[in-house]
C-alpha positions as CSV (number, residue, x, y, z in Angstrom):
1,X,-80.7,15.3,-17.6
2,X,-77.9,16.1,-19.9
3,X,-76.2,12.4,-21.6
4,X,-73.6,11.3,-19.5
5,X,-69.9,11.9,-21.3
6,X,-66.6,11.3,-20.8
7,X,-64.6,13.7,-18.5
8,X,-62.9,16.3,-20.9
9,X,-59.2,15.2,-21.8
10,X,-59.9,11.7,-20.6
11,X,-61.4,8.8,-23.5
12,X,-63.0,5.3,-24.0
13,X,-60.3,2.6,-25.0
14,X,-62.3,0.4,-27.1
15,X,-60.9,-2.8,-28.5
16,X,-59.5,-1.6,-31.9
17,X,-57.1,1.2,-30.2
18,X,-56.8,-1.4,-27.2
19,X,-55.2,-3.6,-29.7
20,X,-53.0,-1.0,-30.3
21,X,-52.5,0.2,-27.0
22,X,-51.0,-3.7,-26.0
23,X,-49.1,-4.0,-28.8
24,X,-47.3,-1.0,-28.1
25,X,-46.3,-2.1,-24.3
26,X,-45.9,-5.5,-25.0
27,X,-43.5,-4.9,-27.8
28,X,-41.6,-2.7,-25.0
29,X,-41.4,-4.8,-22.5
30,X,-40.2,-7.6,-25.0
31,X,-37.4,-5.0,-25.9
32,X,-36.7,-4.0,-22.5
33,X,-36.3,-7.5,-21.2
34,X,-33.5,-8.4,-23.7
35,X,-31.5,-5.1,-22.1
36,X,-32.2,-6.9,-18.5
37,X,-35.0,-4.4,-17.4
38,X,-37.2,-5.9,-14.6
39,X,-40.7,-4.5,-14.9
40,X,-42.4,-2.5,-12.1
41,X,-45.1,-0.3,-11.2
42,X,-45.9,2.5,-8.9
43,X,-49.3,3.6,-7.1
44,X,-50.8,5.9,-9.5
45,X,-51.2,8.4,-6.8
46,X,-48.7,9.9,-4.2
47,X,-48.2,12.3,-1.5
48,X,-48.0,15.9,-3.2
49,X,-44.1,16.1,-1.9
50,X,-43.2,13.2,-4.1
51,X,-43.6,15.4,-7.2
52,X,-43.7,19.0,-5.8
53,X,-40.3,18.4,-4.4
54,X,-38.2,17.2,-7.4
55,X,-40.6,18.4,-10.1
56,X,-40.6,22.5,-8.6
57,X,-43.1,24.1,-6.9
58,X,-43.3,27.2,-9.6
59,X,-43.0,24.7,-12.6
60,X,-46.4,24.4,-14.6
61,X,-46.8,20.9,-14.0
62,X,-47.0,21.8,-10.4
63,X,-48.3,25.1,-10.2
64,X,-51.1,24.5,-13.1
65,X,-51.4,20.7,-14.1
66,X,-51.4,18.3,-10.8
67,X,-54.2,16.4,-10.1
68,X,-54.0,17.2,-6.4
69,X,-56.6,15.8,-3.8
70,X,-57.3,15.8,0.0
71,X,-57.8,12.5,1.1
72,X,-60.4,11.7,4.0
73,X,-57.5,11.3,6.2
74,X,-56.3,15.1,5.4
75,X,-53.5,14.2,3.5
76,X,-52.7,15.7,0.5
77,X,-52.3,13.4,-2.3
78,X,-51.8,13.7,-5.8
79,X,-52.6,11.4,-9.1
80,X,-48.7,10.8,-10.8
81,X,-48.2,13.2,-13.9
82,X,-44.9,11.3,-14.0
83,X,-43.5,8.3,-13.2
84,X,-39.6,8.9,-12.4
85,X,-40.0,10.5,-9.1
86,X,-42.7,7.7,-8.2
87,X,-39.7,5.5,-9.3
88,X,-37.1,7.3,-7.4
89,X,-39.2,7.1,-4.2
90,X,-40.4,3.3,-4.7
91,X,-36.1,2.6,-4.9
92,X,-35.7,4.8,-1.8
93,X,-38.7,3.5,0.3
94,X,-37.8,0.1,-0.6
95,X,-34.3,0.4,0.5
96,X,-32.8,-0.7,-2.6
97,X,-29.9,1.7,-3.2
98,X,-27.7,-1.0,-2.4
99,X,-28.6,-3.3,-5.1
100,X,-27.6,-0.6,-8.1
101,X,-27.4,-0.7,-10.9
102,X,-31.2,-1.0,-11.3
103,X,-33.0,-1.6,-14.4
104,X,-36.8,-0.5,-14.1
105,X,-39.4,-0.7,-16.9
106,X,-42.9,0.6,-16.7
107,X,-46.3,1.5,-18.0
108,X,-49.9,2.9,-17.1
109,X,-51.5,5.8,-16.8
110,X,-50.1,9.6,-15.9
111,X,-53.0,12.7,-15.2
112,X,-51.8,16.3,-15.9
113,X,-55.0,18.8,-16.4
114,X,-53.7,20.6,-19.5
115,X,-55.3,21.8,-23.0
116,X,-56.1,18.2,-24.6
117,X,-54.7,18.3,-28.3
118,X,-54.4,15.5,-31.2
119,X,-51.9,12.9,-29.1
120,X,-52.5,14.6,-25.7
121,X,-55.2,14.1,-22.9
122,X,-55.6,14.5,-19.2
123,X,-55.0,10.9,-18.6
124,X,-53.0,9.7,-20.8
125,X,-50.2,6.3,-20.6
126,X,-46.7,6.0,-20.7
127,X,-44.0,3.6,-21.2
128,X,-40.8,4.0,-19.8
129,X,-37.3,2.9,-18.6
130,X,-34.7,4.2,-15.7
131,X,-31.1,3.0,-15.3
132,X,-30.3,3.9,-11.8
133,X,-26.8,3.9,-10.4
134,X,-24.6,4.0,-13.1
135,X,-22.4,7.1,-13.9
136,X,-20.9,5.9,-17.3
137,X,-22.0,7.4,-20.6
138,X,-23.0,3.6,-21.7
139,X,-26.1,4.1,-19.9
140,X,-27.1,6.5,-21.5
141,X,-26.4,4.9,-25.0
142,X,-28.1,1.7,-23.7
143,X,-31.3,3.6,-22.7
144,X,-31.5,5.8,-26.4
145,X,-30.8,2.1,-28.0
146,X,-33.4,0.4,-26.5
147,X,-35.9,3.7,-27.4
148,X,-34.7,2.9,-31.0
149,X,-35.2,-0.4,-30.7
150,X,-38.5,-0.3,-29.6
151,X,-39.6,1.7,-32.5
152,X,-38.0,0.1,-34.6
153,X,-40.0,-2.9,-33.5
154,X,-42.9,-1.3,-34.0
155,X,-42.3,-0.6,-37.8
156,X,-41.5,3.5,-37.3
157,X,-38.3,3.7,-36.6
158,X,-37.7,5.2,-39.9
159,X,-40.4,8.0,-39.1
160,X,-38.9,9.2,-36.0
161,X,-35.8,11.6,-35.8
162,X,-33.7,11.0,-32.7
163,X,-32.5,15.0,-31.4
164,X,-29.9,15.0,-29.0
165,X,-28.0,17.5,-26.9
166,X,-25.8,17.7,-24.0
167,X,-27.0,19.7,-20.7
168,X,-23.7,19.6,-19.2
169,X,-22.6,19.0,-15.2
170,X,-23.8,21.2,-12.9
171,X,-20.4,23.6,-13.2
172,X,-21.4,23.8,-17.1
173,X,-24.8,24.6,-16.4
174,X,-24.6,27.3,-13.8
175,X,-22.1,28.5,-16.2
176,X,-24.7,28.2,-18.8
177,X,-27.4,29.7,-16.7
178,X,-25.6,33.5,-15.7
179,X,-25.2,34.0,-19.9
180,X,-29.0,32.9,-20.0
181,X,-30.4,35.3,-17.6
182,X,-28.2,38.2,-18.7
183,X,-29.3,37.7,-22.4
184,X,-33.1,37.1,-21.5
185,X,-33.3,40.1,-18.9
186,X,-32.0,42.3,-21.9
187,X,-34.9,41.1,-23.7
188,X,-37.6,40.6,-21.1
189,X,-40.0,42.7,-22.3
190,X,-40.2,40.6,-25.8
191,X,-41.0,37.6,-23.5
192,X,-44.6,36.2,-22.3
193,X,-45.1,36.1,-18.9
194,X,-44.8,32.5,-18.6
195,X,-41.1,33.2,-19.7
196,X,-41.0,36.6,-17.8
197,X,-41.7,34.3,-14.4
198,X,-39.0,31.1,-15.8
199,X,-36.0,33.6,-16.2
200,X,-36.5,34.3,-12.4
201,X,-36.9,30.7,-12.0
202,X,-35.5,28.8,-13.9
203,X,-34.6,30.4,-17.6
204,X,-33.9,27.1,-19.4
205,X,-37.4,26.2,-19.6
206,X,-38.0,29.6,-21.6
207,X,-36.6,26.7,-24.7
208,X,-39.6,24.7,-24.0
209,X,-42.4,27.7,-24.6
210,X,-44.5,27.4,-27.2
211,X,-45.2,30.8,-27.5
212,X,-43.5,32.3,-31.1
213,X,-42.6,35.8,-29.6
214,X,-40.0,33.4,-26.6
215,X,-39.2,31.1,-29.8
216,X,-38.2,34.1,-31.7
217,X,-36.3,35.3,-28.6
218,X,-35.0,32.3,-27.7
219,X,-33.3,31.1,-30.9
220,X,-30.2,34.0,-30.7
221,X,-29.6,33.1,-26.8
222,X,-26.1,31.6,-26.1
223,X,-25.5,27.9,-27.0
224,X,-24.9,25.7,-24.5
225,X,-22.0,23.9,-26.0
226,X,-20.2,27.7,-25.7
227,X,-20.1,26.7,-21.6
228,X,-19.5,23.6,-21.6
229,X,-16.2,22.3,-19.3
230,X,-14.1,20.0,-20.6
231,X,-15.4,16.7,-18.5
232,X,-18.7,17.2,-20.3
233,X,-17.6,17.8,-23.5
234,X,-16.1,14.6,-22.9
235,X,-18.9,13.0,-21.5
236,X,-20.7,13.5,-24.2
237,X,-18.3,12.3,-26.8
238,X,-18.8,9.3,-25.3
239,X,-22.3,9.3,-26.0
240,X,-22.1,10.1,-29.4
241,X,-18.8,7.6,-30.3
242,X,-21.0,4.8,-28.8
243,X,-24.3,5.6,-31.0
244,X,-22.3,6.3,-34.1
245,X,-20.7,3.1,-33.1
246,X,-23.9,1.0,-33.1
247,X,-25.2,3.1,-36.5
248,X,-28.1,5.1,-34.6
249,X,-28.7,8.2,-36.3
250,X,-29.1,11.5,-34.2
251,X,-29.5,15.9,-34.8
252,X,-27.6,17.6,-32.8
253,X,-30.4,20.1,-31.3
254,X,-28.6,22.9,-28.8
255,X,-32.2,24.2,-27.8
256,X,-33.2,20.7,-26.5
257,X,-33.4,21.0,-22.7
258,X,-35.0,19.4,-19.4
259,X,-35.5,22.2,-17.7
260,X,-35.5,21.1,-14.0
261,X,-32.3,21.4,-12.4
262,X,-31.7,17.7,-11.9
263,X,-31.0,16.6,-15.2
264,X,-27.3,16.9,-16.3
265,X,-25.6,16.0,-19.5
266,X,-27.6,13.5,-22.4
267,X,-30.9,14.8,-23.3
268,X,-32.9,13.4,-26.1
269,X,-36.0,12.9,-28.1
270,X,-37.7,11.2,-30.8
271,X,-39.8,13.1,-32.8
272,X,-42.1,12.6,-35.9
273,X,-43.2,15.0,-38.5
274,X,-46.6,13.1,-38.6
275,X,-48.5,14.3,-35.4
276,X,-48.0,18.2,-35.6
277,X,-47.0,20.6,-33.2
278,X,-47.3,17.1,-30.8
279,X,-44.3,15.6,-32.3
280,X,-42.3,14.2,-29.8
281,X,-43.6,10.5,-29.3
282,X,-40.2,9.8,-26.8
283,X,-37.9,11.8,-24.8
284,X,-35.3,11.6,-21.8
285,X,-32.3,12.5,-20.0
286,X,-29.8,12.1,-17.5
287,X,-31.0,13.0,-14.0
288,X,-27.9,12.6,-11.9
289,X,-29.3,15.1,-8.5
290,X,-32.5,13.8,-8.4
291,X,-32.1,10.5,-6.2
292,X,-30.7,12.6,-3.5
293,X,-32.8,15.4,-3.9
294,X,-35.7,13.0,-3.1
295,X,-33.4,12.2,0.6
296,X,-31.8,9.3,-0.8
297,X,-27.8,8.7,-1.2
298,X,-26.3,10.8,-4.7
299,X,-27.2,8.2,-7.1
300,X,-26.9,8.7,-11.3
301,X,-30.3,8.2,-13.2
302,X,-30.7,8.4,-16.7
303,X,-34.3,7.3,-18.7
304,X,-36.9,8.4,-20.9
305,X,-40.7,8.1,-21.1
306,X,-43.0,7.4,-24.6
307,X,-46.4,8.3,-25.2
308,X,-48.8,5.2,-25.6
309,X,-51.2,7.3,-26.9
310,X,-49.0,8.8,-29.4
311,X,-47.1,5.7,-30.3
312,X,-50.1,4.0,-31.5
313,X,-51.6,6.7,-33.4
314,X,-48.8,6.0,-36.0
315,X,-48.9,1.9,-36.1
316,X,-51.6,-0.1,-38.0
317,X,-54.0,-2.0,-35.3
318,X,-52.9,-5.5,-35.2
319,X,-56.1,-7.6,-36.1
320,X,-58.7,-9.4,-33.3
321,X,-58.1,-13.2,-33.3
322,X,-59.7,-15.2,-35.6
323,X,-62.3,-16.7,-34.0
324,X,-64.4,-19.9,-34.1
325,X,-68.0,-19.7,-34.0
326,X,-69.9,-22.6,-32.2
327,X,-73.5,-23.3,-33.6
328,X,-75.8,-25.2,-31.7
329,X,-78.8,-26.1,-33.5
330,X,-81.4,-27.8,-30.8
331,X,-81.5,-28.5,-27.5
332,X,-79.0,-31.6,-27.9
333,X,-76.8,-29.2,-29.5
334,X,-76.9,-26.1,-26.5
335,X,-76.6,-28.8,-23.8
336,X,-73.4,-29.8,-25.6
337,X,-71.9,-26.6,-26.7
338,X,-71.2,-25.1,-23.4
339,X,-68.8,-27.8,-22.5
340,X,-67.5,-27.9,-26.1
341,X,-66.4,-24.3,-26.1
342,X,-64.7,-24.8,-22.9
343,X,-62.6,-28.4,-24.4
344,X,-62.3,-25.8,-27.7
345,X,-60.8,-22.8,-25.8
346,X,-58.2,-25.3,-23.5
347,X,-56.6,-26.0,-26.7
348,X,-55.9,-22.4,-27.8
349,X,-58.9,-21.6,-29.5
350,X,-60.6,-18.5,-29.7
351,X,-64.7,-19.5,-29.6
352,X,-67.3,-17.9,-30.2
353,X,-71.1,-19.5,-28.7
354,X,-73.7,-17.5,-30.3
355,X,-76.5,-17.0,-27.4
356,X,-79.7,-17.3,-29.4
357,X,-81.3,-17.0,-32.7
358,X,-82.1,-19.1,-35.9
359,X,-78.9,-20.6,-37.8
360,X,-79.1,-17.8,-40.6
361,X,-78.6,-15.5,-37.5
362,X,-75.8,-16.7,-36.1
363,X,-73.5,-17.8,-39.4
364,X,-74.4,-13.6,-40.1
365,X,-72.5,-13.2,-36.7
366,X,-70.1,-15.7,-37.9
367,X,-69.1,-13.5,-40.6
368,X,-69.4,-10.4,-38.7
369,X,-67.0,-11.2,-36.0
370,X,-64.9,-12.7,-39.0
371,X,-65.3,-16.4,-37.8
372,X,-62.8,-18.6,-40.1
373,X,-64.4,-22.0,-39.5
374,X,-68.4,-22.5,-38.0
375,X,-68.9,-25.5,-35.7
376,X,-72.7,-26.5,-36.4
377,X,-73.8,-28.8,-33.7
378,X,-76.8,-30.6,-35.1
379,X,-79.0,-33.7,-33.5
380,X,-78.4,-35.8,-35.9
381,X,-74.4,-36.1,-36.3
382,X,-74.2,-35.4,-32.3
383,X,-76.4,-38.9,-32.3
384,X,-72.9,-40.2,-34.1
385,X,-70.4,-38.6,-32.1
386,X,-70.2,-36.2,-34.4
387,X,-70.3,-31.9,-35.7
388,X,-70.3,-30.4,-39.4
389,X,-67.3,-28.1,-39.6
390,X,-67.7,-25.5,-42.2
391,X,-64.8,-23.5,-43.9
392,X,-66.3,-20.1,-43.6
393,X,-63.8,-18.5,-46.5
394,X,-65.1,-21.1,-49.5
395,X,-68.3,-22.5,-48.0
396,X,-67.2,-26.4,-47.5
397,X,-68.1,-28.4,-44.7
398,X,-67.7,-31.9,-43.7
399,X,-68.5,-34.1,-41.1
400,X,-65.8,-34.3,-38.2
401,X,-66.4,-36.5,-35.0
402,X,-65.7,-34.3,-31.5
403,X,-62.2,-35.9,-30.8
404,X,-61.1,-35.2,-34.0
405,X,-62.0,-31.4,-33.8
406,X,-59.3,-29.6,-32.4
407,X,-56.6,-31.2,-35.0
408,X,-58.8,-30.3,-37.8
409,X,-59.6,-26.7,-36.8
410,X,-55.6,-26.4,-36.4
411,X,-55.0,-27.7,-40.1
412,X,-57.7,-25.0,-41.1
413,X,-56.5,-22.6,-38.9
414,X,-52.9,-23.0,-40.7
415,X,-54.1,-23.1,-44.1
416,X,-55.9,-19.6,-43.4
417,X,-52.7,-18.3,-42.3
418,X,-50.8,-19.7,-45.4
419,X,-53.7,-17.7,-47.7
């Protein structure tokens, strides 16, 4: 029998990148709580429609990459590789299209069965905002500010480039599209066939291949900005007066695109030299069709979505709490740590009860788990009402009577952190 591993694409969250992991979406949803986003979630999986419909059938993420499943009641479900169209249809479902503008943070797990790569698996998390139901270009400046924000919280926001470009209304875009089409059919036989099958489909996502024979291609098409009306240019003037206004930096980047047809005007990303060809750690757009592609009423949409995973490859793991270990030493002393630890931990400590073994065992787990104070609960000082607390960074202990505990592992506590 072969050793049991973990799925391909999928890994083991153990505590040092779980540290990372919640520091990442708790600094988030601190951010995204001072914009006045209300934190939600979705059901991790969906009917199929949910996703084929806005996403595309022919897309790759639907043709190639859905986890997609036949329940036992033969329906067909699939596991979210997204969560804005599981957002769409929770504001739909729920009725609450009369209650816009809507403010939506999120964050778990997606599943897309692609090639895993440094920063990319088949489950993988996501954090994520969506402003629903307003038509404004401050929207969209809110939404990039809180992005910036967040990373600025967590100490790269000067490692990140934010890369912006305009996708236009729809007029611009169908514009847009005809001078695409007519430039990539000239060239069609210098394309992949990915590309070959996207310039029947839909030729904007050519801009998102990977492939360095469509890059190549790709970087003489037309520019967008060439077909552009003039309510989008203005549009996204807008945009760009507002971030200049609140000093975010930006790169104009005309090959930056969301490819499905729902997304209109402000599209974005923040990217990092510091993960490789994986680079973008956070990226968004308008999405003004997609509400009432979905069957609901024409609403506006704009959000974005960050990569847990890639996020916390660049910060520094915030430490494991500092805990205290408890030492009982006899049977006076085990019948009167369990409830000691329990009186310990109600007054915001983090113990430590070592199960078994001598005292030179369990001060070595002391200092393994990096214990700053041990609580040694001998017969004799318990016969007094009494524990020796030992200072685990210089060795001194002294005798400290079990009420007075929990103000004299605080002083200790405090005098670590001031060290």
């Amino acid at each position: 029998m072969r050793a049991l591993q973990a799925v391909r694409g999928t890994q083991d969250v153990l505590p040092e990148a779980a540290r990372r992991h919640r520091r990442v979406v708790e600094t988030a949803r601190a951010a995204a709580e001072l914009y006045g986003f209300a934190e939600m979630a979705t059901p991790i999986f969906e009917f199929t429609e949910v996703f084929a419909r806005p996403i595309g059938e022919h897309t790759d993420i639907v043709a190639k990459e859905m986890y997609t499943f036949n329940d036992r009641g033969g329906e067909e479900l699939t596991l979210r590789p997204e969560n804005t169209a599981g957002v769409v249809r929770a504001l739909i479902s729920n009725g609450l299209a009369q209650s816009v503008p809507l403010k939506f943070f999120y964050s778990g797990p997606m599943f897309r069965y692609e090639r895993p790569q440094k920063g990319r698996f088949r489950q993988f998390h996501q954090i994520g905002v969506e402003l629903i139901g307003v038509a404004q270009p401050q929207a969209d400046i809110e939404v990039i500010a809180l992005g910036g924000r967040i990373l600025a919280a967590l100490g790269i926001g000067d490692r990140v480039e934010l890369q912006l470009n305009t996708l236009g209304d729809p007029a611009s875009r169908a514009s847009y599209r005809e001078a695409l089409v007519a430039y990539f059919s000239a060239r069609a036989s210098e394309l992949s066939e990915d590309s070959q099958r996207r310039l029947e489909r839909n030729p904007l996502r050519i801009f998102d291949s990977k492939e360095k024979t469509d890059q190549r291609v790709a970087r003489y098409a037309p520019a967008f900005a060439d077909y552009l009306n003039p309510e989008s240019r203005r549009f996204f003037d807008l945009v760009r007066i507002g971030l200049d206004r609140l000093g975010i930096n930006y790169r104009l980047n005309p090959q930056l695109v969301r490819g499905l047809d729902y997304y209109t005007h402000t599209a974005f990303e923040f990217v990092t030299a510091e993960l490789g060809a994986q680079g973008t750690v956070m990226g968004g757009g308008r999405y003004d069709g997609l509400v009432e592609l979905m069957g609901g009423p024409a609403l506006p949409g704009v959000g974005w979505a960050a990569g847990i995973e890639r996020l916390a490859m660049l910060i520094a793991p915030p430490p494991p709490p500092s805990p205290v270990a408890l030492v009982p030493i006899g049977e006076v002393g085990e019948t009167v740590a369990l409830k000691l630890a329990e009186d310990l931990r109600g007054s915001g400590f983090t113990i430590d009860l070592g199960y078994s073994g001598n005292l030179a065992r369990r001060l070595r787990r002391a200092n393994r788990i990096n214990a700053f104070a041990a609580i040694l609960l001998g017969d004799d000082e318990l016969a007094r009402g009494a524990a020796t607390l030992r200072n685990l960074a210089n060795g001194e202990q002294t005798e400290v009577t079990l009420a007075e505990l929990p103000a004299r592992l605080k002083a200790l506590a405090d005098e670590q952190i001031l060290f």
